[in-house]
N, C-alpha and C positions, 0 to 999 in steps of 0.2 A: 504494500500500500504506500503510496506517495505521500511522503511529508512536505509541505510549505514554510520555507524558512523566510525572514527578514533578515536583509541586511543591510546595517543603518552606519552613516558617519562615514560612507564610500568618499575617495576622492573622486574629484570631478571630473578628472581623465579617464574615470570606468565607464564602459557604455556595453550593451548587453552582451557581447562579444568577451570582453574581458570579463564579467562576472561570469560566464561561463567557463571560460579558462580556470579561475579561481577554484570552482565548487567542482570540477569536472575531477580533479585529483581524489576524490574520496569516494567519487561512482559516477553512475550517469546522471546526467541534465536533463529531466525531459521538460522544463518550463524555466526560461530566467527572463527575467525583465528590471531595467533600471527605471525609475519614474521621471520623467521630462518634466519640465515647467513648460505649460501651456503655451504661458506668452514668449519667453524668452526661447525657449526651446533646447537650451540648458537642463543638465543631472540635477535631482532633488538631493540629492545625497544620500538617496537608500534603492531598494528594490528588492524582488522577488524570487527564491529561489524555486522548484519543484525536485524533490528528487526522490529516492527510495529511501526506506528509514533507515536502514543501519549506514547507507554513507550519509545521511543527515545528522545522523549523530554522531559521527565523526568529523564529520564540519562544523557542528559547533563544537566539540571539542577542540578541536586543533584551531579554528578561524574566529572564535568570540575572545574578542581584545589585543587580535592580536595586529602588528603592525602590517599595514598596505599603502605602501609611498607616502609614509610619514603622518600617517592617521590610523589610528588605533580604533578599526573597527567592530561594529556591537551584529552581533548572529546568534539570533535566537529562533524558539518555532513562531508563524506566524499567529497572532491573536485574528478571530473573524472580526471584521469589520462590524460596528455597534451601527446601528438606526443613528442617525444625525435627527434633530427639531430641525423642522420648515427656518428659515432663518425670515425675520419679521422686517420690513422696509419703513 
């Protein structure tokens, strides 16, 4: 079964390609994605991993805090996204 990791505090030279390379060392990839800004079209500084659970958990073993071109990144499982409130104008 497929685990969903986050990973957060990327530098902004990663782009989906390179967090694939990253995660790809502890098994297969079968989903990565880094998050864009809209407007700019710029890294958010985090993104998506999908993989199988035991190289999941050796990814965050080995990849939570540790350094990636001089940022100390945070990989953990991902939490589901909460319901947002209507935002009020």
């Amino acid at each position: 079964m497929p685990m969903r990791l986050f990973a957060g505090n990327l530098p902004w030279s990663v782009d989906d390609n390179g967090l694939r390379d990253l995660f790809s060392t502890f098994g297969e990839v079968t989903d990565c994605k880094v998050i864009m800004d809209r407007e700019t079209g710029r890294s958010r500084g985090f993104g998506f991993v999908e993989m199988a659970d035991d190289g999941a958990k050796a990814a965050i073993e080995a990849l939570n805090e540790s350094d990636v071109d001089g940022r100390n990144i945070v990989v953990n499982e991902a939490q589901e996204r909460r319901e947002r409130a209507p935002r009020r104008y």
